[in-house]
Wavefront OBJ file of the C-alpha trace (Angstrom):
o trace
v -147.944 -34.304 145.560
v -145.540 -31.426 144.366
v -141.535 -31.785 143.483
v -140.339 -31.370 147.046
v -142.346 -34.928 147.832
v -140.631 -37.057 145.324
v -137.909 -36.515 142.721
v -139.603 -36.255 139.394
v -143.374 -36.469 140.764
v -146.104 -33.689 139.442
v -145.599 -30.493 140.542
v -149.658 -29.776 141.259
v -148.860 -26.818 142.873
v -147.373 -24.951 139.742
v -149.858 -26.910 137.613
v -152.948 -25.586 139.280
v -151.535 -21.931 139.840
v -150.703 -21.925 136.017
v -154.766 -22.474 135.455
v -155.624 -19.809 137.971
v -153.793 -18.047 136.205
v -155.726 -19.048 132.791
v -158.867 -18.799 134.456
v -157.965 -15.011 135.641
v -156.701 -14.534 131.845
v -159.998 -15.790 129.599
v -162.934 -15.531 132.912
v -165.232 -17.219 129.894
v -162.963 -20.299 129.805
v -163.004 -21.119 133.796
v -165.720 -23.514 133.704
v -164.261 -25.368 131.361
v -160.109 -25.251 132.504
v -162.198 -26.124 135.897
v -163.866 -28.997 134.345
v -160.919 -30.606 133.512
v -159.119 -33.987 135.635
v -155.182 -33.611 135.170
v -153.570 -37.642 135.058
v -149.734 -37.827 135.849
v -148.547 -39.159 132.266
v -144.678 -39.327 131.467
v -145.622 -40.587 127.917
v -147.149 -37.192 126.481
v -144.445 -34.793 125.344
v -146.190 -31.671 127.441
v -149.891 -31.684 128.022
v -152.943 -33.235 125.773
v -156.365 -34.456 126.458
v -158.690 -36.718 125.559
v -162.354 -37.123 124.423
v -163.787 -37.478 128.047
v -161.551 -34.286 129.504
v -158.926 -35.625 131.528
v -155.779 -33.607 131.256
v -152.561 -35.877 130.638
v -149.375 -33.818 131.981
v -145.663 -34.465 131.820
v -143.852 -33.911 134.712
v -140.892 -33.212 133.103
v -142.688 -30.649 130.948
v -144.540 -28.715 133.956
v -141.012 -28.661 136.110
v -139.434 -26.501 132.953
v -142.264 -24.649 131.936
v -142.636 -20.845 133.305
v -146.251 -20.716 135.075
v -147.057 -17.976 132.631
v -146.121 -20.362 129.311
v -148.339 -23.193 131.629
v -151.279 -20.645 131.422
v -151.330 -20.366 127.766
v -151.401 -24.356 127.470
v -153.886 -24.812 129.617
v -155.934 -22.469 127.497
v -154.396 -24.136 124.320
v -155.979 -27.984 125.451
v -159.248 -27.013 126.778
v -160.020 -24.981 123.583
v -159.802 -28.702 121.759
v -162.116 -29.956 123.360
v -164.648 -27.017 123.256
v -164.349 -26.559 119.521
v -164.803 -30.207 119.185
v -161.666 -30.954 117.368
v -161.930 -34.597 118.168
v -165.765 -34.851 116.557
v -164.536 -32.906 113.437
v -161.408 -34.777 113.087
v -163.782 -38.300 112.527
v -165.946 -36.422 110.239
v -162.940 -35.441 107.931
v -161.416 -38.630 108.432
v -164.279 -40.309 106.699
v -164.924 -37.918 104.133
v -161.873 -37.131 102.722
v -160.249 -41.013 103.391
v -157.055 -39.744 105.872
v -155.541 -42.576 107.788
v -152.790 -43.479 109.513
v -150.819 -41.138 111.883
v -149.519 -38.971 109.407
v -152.707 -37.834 108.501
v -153.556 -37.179 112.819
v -150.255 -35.745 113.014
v -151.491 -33.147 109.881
v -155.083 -32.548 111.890
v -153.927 -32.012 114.841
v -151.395 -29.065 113.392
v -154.173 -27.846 111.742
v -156.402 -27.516 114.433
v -153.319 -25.767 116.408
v -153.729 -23.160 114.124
v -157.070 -22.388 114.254
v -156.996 -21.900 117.687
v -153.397 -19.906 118.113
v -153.881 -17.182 115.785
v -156.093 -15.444 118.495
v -155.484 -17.101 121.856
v -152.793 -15.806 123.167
v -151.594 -11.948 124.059
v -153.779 -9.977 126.603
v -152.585 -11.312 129.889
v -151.809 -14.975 128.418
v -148.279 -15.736 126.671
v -147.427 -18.044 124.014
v -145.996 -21.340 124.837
v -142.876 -21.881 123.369
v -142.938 -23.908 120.087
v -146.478 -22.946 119.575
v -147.753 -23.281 115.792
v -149.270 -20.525 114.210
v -150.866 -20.178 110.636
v -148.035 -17.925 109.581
v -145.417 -20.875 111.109
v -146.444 -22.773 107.759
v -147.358 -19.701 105.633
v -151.045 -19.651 105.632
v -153.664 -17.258 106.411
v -155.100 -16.808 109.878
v -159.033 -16.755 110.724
v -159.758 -20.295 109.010
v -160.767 -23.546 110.664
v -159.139 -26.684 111.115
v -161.286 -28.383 107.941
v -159.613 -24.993 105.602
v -155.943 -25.374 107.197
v -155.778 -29.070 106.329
v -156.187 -28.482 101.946
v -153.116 -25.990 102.706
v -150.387 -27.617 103.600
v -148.465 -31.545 103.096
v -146.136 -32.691 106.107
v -142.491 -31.773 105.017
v -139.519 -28.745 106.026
v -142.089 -26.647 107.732
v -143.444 -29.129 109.384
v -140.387 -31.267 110.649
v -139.882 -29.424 114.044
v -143.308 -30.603 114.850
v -142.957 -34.478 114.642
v -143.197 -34.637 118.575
v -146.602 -32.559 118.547
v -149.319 -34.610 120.582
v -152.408 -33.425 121.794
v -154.257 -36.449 122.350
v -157.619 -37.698 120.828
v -159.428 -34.585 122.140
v -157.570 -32.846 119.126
v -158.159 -35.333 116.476
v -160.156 -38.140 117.330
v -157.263 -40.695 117.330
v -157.246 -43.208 121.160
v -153.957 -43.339 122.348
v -152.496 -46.389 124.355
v -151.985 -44.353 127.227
v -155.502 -42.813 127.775
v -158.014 -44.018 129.754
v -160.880 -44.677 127.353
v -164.771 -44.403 128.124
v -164.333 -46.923 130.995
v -161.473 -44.599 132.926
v -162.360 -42.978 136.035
v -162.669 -38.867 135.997
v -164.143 -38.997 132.807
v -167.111 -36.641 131.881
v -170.008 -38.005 130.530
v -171.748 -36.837 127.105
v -174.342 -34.690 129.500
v -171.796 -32.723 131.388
v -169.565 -32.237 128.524
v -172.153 -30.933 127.098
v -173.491 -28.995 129.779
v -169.565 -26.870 130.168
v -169.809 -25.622 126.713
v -173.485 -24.187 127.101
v -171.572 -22.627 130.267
v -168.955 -21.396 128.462
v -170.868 -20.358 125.629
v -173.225 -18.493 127.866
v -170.425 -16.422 129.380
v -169.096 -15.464 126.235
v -172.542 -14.108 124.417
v -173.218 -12.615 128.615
v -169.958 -10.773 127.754
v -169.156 -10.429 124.257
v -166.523 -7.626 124.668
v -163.861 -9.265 126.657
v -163.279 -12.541 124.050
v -162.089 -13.091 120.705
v -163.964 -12.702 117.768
v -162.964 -16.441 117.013
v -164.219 -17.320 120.455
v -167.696 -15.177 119.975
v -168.193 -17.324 116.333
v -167.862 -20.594 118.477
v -170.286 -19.258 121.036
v -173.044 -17.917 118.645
v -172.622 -22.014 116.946
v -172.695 -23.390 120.098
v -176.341 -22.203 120.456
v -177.282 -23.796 117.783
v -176.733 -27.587 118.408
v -176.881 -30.297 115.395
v -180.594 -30.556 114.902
v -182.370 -33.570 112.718
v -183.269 -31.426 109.501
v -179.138 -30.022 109.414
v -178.543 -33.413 108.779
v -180.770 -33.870 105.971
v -180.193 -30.738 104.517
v -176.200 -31.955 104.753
v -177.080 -34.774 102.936
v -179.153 -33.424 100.533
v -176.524 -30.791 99.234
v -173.783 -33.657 99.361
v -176.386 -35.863 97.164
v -176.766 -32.894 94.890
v -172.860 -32.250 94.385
v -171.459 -35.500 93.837
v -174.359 -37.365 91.477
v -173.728 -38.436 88.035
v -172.211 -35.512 86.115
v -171.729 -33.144 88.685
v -168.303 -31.871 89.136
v -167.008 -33.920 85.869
v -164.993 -32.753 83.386
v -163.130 -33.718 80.019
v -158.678 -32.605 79.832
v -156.113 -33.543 77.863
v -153.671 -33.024 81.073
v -154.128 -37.295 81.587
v -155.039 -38.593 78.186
v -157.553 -41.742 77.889
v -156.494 -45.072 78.616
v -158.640 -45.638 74.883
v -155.734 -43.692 73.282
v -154.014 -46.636 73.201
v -156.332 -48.474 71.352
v -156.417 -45.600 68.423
v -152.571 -44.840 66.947
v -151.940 -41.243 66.645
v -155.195 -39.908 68.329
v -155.182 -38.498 71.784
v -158.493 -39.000 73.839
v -159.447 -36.681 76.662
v -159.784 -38.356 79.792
v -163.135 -37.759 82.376
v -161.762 -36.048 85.810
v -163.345 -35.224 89.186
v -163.482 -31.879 90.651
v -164.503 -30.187 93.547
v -168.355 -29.460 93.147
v -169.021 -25.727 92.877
v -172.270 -25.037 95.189
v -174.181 -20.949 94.985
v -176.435 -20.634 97.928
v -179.164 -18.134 97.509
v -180.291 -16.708 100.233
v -184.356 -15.093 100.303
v -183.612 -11.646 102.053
v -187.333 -10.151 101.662
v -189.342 -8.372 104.198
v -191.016 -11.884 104.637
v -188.196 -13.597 105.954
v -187.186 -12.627 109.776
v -183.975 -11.094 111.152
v -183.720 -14.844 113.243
v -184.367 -16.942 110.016
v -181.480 -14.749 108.334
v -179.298 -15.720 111.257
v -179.953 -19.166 110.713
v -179.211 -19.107 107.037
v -175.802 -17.709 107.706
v -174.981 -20.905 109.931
v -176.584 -23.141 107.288
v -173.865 -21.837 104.889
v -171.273 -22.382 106.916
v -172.510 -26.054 107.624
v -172.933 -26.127 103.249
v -169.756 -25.855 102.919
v -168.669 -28.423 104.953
v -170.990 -30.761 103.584
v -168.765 -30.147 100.249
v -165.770 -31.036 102.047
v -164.942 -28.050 104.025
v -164.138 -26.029 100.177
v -165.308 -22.247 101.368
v -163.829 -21.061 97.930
v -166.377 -23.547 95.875
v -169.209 -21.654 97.749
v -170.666 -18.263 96.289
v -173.650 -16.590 98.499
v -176.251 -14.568 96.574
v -178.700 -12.612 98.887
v -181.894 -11.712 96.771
v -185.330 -10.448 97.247
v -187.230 -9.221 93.867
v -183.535 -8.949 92.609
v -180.104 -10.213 92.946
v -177.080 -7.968 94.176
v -173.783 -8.926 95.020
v -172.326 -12.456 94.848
v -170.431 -12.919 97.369
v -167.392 -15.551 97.973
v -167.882 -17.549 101.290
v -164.769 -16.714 103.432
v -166.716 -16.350 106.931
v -170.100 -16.710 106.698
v -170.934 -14.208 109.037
v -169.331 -11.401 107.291
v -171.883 -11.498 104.082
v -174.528 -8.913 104.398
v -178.194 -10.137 103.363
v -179.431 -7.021 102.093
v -183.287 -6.922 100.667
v -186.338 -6.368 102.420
v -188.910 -6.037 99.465
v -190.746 -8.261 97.256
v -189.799 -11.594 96.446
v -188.361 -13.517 93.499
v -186.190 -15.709 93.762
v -186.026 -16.601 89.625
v -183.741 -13.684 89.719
v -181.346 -15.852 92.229
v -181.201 -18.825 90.061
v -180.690 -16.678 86.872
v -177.765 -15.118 88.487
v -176.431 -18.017 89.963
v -176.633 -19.987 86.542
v -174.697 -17.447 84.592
v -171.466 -17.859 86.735
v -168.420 -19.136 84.719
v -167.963 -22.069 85.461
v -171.739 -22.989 86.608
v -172.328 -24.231 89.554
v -172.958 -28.024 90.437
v -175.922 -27.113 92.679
v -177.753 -24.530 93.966
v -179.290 -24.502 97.488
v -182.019 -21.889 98.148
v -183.096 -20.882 101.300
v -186.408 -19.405 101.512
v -189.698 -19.535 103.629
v -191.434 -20.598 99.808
v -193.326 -17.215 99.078
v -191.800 -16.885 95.842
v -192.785 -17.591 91.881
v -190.367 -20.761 90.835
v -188.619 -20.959 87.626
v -190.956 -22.454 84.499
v -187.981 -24.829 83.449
v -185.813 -27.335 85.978
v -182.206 -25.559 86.034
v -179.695 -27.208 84.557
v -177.980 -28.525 87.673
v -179.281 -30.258 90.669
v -181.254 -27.791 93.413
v -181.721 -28.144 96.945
v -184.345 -26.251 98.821
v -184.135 -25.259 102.614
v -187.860 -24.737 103.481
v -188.228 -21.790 106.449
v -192.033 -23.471 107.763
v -194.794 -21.179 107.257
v -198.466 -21.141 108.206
v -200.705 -21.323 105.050
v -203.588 -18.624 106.285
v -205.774 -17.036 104.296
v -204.451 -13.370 103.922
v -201.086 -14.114 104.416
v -199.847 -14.040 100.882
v -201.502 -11.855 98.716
v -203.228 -8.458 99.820
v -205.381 -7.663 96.969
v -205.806 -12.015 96.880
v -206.983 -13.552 99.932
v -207.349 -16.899 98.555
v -204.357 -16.930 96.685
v -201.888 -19.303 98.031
v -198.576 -19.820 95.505
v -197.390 -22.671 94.846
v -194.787 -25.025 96.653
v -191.590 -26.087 95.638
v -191.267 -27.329 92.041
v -190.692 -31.194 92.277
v -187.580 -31.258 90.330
v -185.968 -29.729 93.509
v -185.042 -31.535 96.641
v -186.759 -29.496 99.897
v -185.494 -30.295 103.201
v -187.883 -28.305 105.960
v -185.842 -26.229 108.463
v -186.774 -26.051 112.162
l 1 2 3 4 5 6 7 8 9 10 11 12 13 14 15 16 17 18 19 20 21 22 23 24 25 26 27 28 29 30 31 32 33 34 35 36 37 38 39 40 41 42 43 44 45 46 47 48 49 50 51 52 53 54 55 56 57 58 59 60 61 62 63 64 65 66 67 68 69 70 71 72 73 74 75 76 77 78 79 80 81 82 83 84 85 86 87 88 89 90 91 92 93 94 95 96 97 98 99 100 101 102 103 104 105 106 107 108 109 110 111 112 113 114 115 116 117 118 119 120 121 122 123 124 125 126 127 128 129 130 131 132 133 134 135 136 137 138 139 140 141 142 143 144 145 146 147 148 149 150 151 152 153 154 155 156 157 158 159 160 161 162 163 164 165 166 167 168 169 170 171 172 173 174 175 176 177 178 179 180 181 182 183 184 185 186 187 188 189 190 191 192 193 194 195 196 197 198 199 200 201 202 203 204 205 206 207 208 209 210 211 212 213 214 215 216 217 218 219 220 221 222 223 224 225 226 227 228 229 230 231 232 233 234 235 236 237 238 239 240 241 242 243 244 245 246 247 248 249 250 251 252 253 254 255 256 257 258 259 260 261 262 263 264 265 266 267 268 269 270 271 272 273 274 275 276 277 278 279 280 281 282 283 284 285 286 287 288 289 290 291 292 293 294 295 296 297 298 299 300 301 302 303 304 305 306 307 308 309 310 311 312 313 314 315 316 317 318 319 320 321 322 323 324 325 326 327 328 329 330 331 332 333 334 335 336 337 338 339 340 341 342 343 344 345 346 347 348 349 350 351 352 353 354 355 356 357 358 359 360 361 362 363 364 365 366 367 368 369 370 371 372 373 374 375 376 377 378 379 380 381 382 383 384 385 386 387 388 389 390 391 392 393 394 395 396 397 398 399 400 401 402 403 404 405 406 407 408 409 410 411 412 413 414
């Protein structure tokens, strides 16, 4: 049905040319944009989507919309659901207590920035009233989880009150969606299925998309597996038990001051725990397993809450190098390639001002272990090795060193 059917009614025609046009814009995203069901919906302000991709469109919206601003929304709602916006909104939700629609209303803005700051330009233009990171004054090349710690609802944000993107951006059902039950929804299977598509013909093609787009793709070939979890839970264990991220100020005095005229008691606060990550570059550990450390510092610091400045990365071998701040994971070199000792890593990573709350190591084990249990709580990502004879020592068959000390938690990966 198109506008010269009915008065008001969907245009489909303009609709569907505006994701041809998407589709000939980002090739890598066609499966998806293609994947999508649009639903006729005159109570969404422009365009959203939900959980189960179905497309809800205004009318209004698509009859005063140039095709070429239609192509860069199209683009805009699809890329919710491939990054998973509405999965990650939950997990946020729960960890850091948001509720109520305020809090949506903040999470979906923030995952409109991650994915506008490198969408749009080369053959796709920006939809008017489109929020960038700069918009609110923030930098661009973060993830939803970073933009959300930046910024409060208030002047910046007024002009944004009518933003809705649906559940598919953060995880909040709407009255006027479908739900599971709906018809045209895609199951768990074939959601999954167009992202290992898409993912596919970004990595088949790494030239023509974003580097944003080619981060998502390398993660997207790594699914959730079993031990992540664990190893998730372990560092969150490790950063929030008794003493960890504690501290004494006189900034909020006891409530026992009270109680003692003229004396001023400090009171106990909470911080953000501070987690250093050291990473086993030697010649033992393989280019892959490197890799895969990379990702599992990227998932450490969202087990801490999503704080990528409370993470430090120290790559070490026989000795320890550079400590490096986490900003994106993938742009700390692991240097090494020799002998292994990873003492050096937890010396190093003890004498940072302020210490650290916990230290996760991740190392296939062929390493001497420090004599004395650290001084904060330590976490142990195991790469599996086969104990054969010969495998550890030249001038020692037999000699097979010793496994993780049991003062540390060790959490096998793969």
């Amino acid at each position: 049905m198109t506008t010269t059917e009915a008065p008001g009614a969907l245009d489909l025609d303009k609709l569907f040319a505006a994701r041809l046009q998407a589709a000939r814009a980002r090739p890598y995203l066609a499966t998806a944009l293609f994947a999508l069901h649009t639903v006729e919906s005159r109570r969404v302000p422009t365009m959203a989507v939900d959980r189960y991709w179905r497309c809800y469109v205004s009318p209004s919206f698509v009859a005063r919309t140039p095709v070429e601003e239609l192509a860069g929304v199209w683009v805009h709602e699809v890329s919710h659901l491939l990054r998973d916006h509405h999965g990650r909104s939950e997990r946020v939700a729960r960890q850091r207590g948001l509720t109520g629609p305020a809090e949506r209303l903040r999470m979906n803005i923030a995952a409109d920035c991650e994915i506008n700051d490198d969408v749009y330009g080369d053959g796709l233009a920006r939809p008017e009233g489109a929020v960038y990171p700069s918009t609110l004054h923030l930098p661009s090349g973060e993830l939803m989880e970073d933009y959300l710690r930046q910024f409060r609802l208030g002047p910046r944000t007024q002009n944004l009150a009518w933003l809705d993107c649906g559940s598919g951006a953060d995880g909040l059902d709407r009255e006027w969606e479908s739900g599971p039950d709906g018809a045209h929804g895609l199951s768990g299977q074939e959601r999954d299925a167009v992202r290992f598509r898409v993912a596919q013909g970004i990595t088949g093609r790494p030239g023509s998309a974003s580097k944003g787009w080619q981060r998502w793709a390398e993660e997207a070939f790594h699914p959730p597996q079993p031990w992540r979890e664990l190893l998730g839970a372990a560092v969150r264990s490790a950063a929030s038990g008794p003493g960890a991220g504690e501290d004494y100020t006189y900034g909020r005095p006891s409530r026992r001051s009270a109680g003692l005229p003229g004396v001023v008691l400090p009171s106990l606060r909470r911080r953000p725990p501070r987690v250093s990550v050291v990473v086993d570059t030697s010649g033992s550990v393989s280019d892959a397993e490197l890799g895969s450390a990379l990702l599992e510092v990227a998932a450490i610091s969202r087990a801490v809450g999503g704080r990528r400045d409370l993470v430090t990365v120290l790559a070490c071998d026989a000795a320890t190098r550079v400590v490096h701040p986490l900003c994106r994971a993938e742009g700390i070199p692991l240097l090494g390639g020799g002998g292994t000792d990873l003492r050096t890593g937890f010396a190093r990573a003890l004498r940072a001002h302020p210490r650290p709350d916990a230290i996760v190591v991740l190392t296939d084990g062929q390493t001497p272990w420090p004599a004395t249990q650290p001084a904060c709580r330590t976490v142990i990502g195991l790469f599996p090795r086969q104990h054969t004879p010969g495998s550890w020592d030249e001038d020692d068959p037999d000699y097979v060193p010793p496994g993780p000390p049991a003062w540390a938690r060790v959490v096998e990966i793969g």
